[in-house]
C-alpha positions as CSV (number, residue, x, y, z in Angstrom):
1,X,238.2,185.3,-79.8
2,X,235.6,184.1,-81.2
3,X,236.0,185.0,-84.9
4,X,239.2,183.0,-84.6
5,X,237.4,180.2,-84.1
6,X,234.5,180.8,-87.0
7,X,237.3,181.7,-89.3
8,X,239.5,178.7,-88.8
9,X,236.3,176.6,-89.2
10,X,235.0,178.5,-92.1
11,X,238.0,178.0,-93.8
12,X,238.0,174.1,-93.3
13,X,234.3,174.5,-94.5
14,X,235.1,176.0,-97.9
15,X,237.7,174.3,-98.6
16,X,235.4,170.9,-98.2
17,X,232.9,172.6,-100.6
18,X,235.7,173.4,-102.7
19,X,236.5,169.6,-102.8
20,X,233.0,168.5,-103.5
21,X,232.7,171.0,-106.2
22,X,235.6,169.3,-108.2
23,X,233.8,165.9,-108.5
24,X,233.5,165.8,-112.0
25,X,229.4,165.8,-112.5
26,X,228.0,166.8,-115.7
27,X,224.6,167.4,-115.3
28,X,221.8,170.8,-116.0
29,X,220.8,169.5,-112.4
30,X,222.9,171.4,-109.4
31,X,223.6,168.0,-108.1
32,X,226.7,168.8,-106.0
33,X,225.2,171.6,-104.4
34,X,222.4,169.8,-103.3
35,X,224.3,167.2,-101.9
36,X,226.6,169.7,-99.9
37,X,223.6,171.0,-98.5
38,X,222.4,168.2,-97.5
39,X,225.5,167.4,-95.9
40,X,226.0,170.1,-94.3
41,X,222.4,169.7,-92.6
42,X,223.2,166.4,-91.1
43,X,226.3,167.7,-89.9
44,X,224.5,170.6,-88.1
45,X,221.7,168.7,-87.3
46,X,224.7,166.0,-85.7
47,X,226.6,168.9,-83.4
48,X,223.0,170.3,-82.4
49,X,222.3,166.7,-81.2
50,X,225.7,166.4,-79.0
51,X,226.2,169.7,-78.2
52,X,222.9,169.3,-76.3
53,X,224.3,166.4,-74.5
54,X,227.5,167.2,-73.8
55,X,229.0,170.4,-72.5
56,X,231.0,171.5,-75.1
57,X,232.4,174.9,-75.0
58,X,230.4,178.3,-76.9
59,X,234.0,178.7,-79.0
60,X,233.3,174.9,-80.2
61,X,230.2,175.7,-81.4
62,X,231.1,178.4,-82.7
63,X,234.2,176.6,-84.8
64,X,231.8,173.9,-85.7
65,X,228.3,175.5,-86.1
66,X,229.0,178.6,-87.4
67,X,232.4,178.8,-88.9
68,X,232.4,174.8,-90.7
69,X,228.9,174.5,-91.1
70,X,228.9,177.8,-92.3
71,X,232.0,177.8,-95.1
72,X,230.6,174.6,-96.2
73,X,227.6,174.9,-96.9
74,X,226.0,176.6,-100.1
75,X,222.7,178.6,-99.3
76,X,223.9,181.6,-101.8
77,X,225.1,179.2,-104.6
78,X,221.7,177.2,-104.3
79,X,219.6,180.7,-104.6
80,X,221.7,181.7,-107.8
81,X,221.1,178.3,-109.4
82,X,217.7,178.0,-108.9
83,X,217.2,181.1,-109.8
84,X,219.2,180.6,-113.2
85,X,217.0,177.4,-113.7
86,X,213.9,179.5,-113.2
87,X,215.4,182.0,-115.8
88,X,216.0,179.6,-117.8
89,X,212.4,178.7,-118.1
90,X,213.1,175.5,-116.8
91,X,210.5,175.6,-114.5
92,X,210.2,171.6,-113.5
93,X,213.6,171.5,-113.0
94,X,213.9,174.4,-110.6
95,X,210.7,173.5,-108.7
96,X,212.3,169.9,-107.8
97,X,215.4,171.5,-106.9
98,X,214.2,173.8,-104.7
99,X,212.1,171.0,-103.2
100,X,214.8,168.3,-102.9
101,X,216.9,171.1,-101.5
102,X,214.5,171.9,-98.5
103,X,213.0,168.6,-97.9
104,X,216.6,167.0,-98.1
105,X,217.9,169.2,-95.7
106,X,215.5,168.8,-92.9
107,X,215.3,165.9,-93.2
108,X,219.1,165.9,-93.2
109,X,219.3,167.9,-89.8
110,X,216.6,165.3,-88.3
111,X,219.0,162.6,-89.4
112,X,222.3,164.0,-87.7
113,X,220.5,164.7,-84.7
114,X,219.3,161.2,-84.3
115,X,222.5,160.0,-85.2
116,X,224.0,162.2,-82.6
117,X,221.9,160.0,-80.2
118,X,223.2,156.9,-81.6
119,X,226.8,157.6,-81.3
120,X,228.7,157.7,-78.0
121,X,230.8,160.0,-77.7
């Protein structure tokens, strides 16, 4: 039962990256990646912070954590393009997107958890 519940959230998830993706952005700069990513890390970090105070059910976090957090975020695409900007020889480029990526994303997570803590639900 539990796949269900990771593939109806995956799909949601891609399809939300798929969304994000088709902002028109020109730019040598993975921009919307980064930006899902860090998305995605507050929204994680947010469902770790109330799934911790509330009991929520393992095939919600599942749906949530695994399959939308999951589809939507972009931890493969990130790796190809900084790897391309490395290839590239665009070495400044790559080295602040790769540390805007993993900064911005924990410091995403420790957002959504403490906005978890703000809002009542």
């Amino acid at each position: 039962m539990g796949f269900l519940f990771v593939a109806m959230g995956g799909a949601i998830g891609a399809m939300a990256r798929y969304a994000i993706s088709l902002i028109p952005v020109k730019s040598e700069f993975p921009l919307l990646t980064l930006v899902t990513n860090i998305i995605g890390a507050i929204l994680i970090g947010f469902i770790v912070g109330i799934t911790g105070k509330h009991k929520v059910s393992d095939n919600t976090v599942l749906f949530l954590k695994t399959g939308i957090c999951g589809g939507f975020t972009t931890f493969s695409t990130f790796s190809l393009e900084a790897y391309n900007l490395f290839s590239d020889k665009q070495y400044m480029l790559g080295g602040l997107y790769v540390a805007l990526s993993c900064i911005g994303c924990i410091f995403g997570v420790l957002c959504g958890e403490k906005i978890s803590g703000i809002i009542k639900i």
